[in-house]
C-alpha positions as CSV (number, residue, x, y, z in Angstrom):
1,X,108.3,97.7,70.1
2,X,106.6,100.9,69.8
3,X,105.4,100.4,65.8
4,X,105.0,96.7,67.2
5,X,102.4,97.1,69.8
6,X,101.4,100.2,68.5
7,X,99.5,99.5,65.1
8,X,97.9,96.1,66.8
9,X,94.0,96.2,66.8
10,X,93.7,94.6,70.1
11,X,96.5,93.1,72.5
12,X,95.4,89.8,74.4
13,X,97.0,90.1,77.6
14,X,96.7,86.6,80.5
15,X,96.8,89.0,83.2
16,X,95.3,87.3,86.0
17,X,97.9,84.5,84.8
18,X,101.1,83.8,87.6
19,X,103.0,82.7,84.6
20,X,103.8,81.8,80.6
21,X,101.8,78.3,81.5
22,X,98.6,80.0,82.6
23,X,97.5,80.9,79.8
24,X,94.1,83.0,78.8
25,X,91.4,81.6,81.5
26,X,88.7,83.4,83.1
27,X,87.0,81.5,85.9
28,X,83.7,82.8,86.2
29,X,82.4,82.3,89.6
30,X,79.9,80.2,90.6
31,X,77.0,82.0,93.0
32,X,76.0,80.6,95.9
33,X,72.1,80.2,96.7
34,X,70.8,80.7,99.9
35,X,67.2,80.0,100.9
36,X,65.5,80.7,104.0
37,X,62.0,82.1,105.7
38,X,60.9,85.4,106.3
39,X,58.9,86.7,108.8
40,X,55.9,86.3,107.0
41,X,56.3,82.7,106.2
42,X,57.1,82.9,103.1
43,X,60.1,81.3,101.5
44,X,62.7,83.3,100.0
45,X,66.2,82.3,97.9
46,X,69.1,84.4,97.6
47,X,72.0,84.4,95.4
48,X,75.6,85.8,96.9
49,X,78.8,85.5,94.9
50,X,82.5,86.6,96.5
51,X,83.2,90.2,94.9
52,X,85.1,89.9,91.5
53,X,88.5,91.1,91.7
54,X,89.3,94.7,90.2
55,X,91.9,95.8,88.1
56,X,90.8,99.5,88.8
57,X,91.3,99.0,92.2
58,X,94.8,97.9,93.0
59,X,94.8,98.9,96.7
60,X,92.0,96.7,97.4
61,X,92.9,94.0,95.0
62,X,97.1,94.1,94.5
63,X,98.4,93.3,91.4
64,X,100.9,91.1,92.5
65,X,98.0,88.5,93.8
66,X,95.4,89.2,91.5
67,X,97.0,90.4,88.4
68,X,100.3,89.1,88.0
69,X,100.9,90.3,84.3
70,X,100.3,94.1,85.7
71,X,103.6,93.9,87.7
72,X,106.3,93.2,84.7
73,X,107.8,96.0,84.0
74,X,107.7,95.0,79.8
75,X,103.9,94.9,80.0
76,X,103.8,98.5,80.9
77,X,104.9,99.8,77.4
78,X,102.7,97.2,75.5
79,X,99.5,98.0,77.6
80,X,99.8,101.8,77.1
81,X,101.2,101.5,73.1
82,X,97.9,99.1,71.8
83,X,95.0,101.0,71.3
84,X,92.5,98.0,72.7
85,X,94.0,96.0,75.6
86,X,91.8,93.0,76.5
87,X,92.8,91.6,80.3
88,X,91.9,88.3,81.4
89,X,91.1,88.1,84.7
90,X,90.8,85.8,87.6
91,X,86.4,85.8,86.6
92,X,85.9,88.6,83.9
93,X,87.1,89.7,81.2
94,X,88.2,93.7,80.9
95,X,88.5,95.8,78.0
96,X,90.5,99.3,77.8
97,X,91.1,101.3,75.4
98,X,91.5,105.3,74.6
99,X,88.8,106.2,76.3
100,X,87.9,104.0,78.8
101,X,87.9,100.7,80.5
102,X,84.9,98.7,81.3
103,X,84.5,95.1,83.2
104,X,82.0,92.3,82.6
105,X,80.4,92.5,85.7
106,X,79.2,96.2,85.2
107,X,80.7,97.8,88.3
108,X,83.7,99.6,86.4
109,X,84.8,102.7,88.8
110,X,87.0,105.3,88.5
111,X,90.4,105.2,88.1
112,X,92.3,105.3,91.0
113,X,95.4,108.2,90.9
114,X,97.8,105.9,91.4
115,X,96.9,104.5,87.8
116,X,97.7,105.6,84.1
117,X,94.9,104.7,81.4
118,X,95.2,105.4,77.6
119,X,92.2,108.1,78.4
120,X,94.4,110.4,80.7
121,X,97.1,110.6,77.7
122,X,95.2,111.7,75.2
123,X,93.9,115.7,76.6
124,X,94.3,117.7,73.9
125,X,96.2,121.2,74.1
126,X,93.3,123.0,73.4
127,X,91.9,122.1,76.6
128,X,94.6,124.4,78.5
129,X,96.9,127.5,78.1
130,X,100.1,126.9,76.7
131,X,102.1,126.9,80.3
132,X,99.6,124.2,81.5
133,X,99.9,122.1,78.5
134,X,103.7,122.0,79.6
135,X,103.4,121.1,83.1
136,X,101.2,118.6,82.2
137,X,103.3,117.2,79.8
138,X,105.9,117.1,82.6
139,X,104.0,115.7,85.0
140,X,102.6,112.9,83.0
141,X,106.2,112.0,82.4
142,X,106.9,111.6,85.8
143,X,103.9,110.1,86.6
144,X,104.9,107.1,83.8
145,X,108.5,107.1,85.4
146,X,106.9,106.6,88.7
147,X,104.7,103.6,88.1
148,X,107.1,102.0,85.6
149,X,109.9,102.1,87.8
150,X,108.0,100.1,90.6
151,X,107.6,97.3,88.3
152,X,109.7,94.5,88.1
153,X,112.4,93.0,85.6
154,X,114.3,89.7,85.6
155,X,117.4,91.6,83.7
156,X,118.2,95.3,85.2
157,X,119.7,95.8,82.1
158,X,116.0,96.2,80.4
159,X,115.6,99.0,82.5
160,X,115.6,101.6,79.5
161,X,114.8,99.1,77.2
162,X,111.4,98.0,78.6
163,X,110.6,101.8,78.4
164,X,111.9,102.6,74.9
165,X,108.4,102.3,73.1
166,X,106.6,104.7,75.7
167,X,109.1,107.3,75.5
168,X,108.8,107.1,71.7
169,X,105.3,107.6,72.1
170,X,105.9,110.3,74.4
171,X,107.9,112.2,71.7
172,X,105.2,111.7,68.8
173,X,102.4,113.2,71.3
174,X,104.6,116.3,72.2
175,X,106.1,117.0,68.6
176,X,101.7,116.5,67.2
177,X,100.9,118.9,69.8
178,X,104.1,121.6,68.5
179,X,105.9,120.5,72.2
180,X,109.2,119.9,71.1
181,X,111.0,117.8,73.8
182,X,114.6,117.7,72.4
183,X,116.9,114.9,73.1
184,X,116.0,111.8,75.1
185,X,119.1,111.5,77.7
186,X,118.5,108.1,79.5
187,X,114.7,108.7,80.7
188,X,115.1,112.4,81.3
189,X,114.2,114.5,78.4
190,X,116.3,117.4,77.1
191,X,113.5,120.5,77.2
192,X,112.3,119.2,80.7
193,X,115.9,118.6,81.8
194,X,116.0,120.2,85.2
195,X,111.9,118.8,86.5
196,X,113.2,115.5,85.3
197,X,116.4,115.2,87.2
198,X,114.3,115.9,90.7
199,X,113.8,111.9,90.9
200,X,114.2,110.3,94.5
201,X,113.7,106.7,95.5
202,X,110.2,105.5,97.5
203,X,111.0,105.9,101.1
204,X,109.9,102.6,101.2
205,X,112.1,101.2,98.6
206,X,114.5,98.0,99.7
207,X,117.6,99.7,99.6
208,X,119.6,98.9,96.5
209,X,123.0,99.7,95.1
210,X,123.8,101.9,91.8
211,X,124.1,99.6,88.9
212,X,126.7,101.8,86.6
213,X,126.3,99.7,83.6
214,X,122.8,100.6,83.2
215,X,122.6,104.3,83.1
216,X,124.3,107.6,83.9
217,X,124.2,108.5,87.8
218,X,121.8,111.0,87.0
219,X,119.1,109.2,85.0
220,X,116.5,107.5,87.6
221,X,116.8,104.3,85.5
222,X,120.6,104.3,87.2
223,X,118.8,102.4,90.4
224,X,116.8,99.5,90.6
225,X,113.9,100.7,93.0
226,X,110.8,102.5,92.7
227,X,110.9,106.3,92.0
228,X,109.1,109.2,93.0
229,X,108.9,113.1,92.1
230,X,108.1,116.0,93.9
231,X,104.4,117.2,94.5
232,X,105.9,120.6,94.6
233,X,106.4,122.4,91.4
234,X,109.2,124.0,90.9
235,X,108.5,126.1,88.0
236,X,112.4,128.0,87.6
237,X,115.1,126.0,86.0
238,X,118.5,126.4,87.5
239,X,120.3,124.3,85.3
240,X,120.2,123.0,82.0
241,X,121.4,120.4,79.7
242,X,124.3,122.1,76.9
243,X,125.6,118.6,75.2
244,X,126.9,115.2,75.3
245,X,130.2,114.8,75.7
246,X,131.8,111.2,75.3
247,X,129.4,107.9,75.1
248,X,130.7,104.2,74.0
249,X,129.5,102.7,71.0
250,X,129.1,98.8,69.9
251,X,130.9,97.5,66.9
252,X,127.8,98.6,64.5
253,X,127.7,102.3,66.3
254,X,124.6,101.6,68.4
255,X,125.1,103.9,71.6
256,X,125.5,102.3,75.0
257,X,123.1,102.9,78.0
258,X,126.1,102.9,80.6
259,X,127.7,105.4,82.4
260,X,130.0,106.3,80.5
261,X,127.6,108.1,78.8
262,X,128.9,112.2,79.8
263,X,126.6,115.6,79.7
264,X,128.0,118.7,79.8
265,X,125.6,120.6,82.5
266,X,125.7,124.7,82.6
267,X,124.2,126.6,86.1
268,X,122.6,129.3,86.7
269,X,124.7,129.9,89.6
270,X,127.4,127.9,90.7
271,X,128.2,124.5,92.5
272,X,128.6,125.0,96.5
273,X,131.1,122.7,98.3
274,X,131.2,121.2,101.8
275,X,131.6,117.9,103.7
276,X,129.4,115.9,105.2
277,X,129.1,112.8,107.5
278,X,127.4,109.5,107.0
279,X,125.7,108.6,110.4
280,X,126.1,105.5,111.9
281,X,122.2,105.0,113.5
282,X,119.3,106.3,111.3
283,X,117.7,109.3,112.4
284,X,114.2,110.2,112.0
285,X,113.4,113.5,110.6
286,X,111.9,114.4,114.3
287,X,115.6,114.2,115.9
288,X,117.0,116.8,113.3
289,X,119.8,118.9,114.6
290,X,119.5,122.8,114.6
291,X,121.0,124.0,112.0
292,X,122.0,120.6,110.0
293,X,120.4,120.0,106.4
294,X,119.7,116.6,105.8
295,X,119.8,114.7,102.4
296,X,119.0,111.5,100.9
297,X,120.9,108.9,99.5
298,X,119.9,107.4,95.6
299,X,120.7,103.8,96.8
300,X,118.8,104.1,100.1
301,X,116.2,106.5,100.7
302,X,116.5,105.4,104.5
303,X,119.5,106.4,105.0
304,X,119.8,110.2,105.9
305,X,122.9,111.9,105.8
306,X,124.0,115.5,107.8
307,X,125.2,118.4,106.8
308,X,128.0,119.9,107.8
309,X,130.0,117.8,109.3
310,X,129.4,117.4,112.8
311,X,130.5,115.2,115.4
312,X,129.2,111.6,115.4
313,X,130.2,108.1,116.4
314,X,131.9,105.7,113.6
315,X,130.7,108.1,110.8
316,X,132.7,108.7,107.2
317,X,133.5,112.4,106.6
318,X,133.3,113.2,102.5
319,X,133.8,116.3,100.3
320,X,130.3,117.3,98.9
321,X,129.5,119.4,96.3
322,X,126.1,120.7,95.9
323,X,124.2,121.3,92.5
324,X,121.3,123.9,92.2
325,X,118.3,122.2,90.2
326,X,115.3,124.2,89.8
327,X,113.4,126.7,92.7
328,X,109.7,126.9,93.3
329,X,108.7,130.3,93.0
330,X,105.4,129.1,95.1
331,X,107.1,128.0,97.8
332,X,110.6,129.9,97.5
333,X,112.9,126.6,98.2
334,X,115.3,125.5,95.9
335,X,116.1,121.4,94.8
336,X,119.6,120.6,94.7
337,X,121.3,117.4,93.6
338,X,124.2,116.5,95.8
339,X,127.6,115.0,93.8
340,X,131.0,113.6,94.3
341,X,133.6,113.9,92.2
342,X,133.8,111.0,89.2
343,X,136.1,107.8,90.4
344,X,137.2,105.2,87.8
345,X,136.1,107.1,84.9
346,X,138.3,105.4,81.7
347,X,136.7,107.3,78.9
348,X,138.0,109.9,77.0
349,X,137.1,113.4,78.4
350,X,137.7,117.1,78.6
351,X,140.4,117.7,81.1
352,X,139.0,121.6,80.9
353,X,135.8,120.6,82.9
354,X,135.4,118.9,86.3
355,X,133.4,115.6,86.2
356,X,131.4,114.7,88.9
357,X,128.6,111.9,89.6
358,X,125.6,112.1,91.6
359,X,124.7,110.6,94.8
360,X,122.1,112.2,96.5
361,X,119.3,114.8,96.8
362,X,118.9,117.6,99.1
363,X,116.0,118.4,101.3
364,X,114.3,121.4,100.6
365,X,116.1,124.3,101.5
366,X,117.2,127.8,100.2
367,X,120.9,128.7,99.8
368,X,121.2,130.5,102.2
369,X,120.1,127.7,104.6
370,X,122.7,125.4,103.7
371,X,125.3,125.8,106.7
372,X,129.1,124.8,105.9
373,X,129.5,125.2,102.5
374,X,131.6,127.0,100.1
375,X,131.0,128.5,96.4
376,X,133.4,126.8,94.0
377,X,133.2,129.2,91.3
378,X,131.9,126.1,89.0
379,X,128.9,127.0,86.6
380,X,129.7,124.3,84.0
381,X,131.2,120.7,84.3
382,X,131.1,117.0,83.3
383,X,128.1,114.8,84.7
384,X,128.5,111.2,84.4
């Protein structure tokens, strides 16, 4: 996919098309003259047109009614991998490439944030100190999880897939600019390990359960809803990635993108342990109890959970164990990932290490701040 769309001289895209059968069409609009009298008499005619629909403004003009193509999650790779990208619109034809995009009718904006262009990949490292060129590197990684991850699939197993030719075009532009990322574990990369396990789903996201078959708990790809990153950096690594440990292989040794896939982790610290409850109403972060840290759940960012264990009505009381990410120097608050030990795990593993799974995020918080917990001694375990 990568070499595919990659070394094309210019990718026709039907974008404004709902399906296979739409086909390349632009429908130019047709203006609409008005003539009247001004004050002085005179005649006058005027010619009005609806505004064309924008591609570089998706707030205004959504992809899913205006640009259908822009919302597969296949067509994020092959927009961003050919160098020219021609879009057929509903009435105008648009043309991006490395350096910019411009529209027919001549009114071609900026880019709105929420958008990645070919021109925002391409800063070279001389523009920036060394530490900037790395948390920009990081942050446009995120920023590609982010919008890729809202987009949609027919099969959830293309999850990692569909993304395959961007993050081997991630890796060519870091090793050309000496930034070596190391080993691509399921959409996190090795180097970057601990920014890139900060995922959480969209607040707004349709709840959705784990789908085990199609990534590691810990790889955002894991969950079939849109993901987001923190806007705060947290600039000191807590944990970091040592090796794989046990993955299945097809009959012609091709690795699997399950589960089953194992990485030994290694902490700075150690893994705290505690219980906590799964309420029975939601809660909105206004009703928080004194002295209860709340997390969210990876299958439903909606549902809030408490910690410790209190008192509540019809709610499920479950051994956490709580994994230090990476702390904001900034800010002094720490990211933590919260896990369960592994269930039903029928690969071959190292007895010596506990395996656990993840399930959760923490809210910000320091350690010290998290009430009803217990160190475990555990530095370095299995994480499936």
């Amino acid at each position: 996919m990568s070499a595919y769309y990659g070394g094309c001289y210019i990718c026709l895209a039907a974008t404004a098309s709902p399906d296979h059968n739409g086909g390349c069409r632009v429908r130019p609009q047709t203006p609409f003259a008005y003539e009247g009298m001004g004050p002085d008499g005179k005649q006058y005619s005027v010619s009005i047109r609806e505004e064309i629909p924008s591609l570089m403004d998706p707030v205004r003009f959504p992809f899913d009614q205006y640009f259908p193509l822009l919302t597969r999650g296949w067509v994020f790779q092959e927009r961003r991998l050919a160098s020219r990208y021609l879009h057929f619109g509903p009435a105008e034809l648009v043309l991006e490439c490395n350096t910019t995009q411009v529209c027919e009718c001549g009114c071609s904006s900026e880019i709105t944030s929420a958008q990645i262009t070919k021109a925002s990949m391409t800063q070279p490292i001389s523009a920036f100190t060394l530490n900037e060129f790395h948390a920009v590197l990081e942050q446009e990684w995120n920023r590609m999880v982010e919008t890729y991850s809202a987009l949609e699939l027919t099969y959830v197993s293309d999850r990692l897939p569909a993304f395959a030719g961007a993050a081997a075009e991630t890796r060519a532009r870091r090793e050309s600019e000496s930034v070596a990322p190391g080993a691509y574990l399921h959409g996190l990369w090795e180097k970057t390990f601990a920014n890139d396990l900060l995922w959480t789903t969209h607040p707004m996201a349709t709840a959705r359960a784990r789908d085990s078959n199609v990534a590691p708990s810990w790889s955002w790809a894991s969950v079939m809803q849109p993901i987001i990153y923190p806007t705060v950096s947290y600039d000191q690594p807590l944990c970091k990635y040592t090796r794989t440990m046990t993955q299945e292989s097809d009959n012609d040794g091709n690795v699997s993108p399950s589960a089953t896939t194992t990485i030994v982790v290694k902490l700075v610290d150690q893994l705290l342990r505690g219980r906590f409850e799964i309420a029975a109403e939601q809660r909105s972060h206004g009703d928080k109890d004194l002295g209860t840290v709340y997390f969210t759940s990876d299958s439903d960012a909606h549902c809030r959970y408490l910690l410790p264990s209190t008192t509540l009505t019809k709610a499920v009381t479950e051994t956490f164990y709580l994994m230090p990410v990476a702390r904001s120097t900034v800010k002094d608050i720490v990211r933590w990932l919260v896990l369960r030990p592994a269930r039903h795990y029928n690969v071959s593993y190292d007895v010596a290490l506990p395996l656990f799974t993840r399930i959760g995020i923490l809210d910000n918080t320091m350690a010290s701040e998290v009430f009803g917990t217990e160190r475990t001694g555990i530095n370095t375990f299995g994480f499936a």
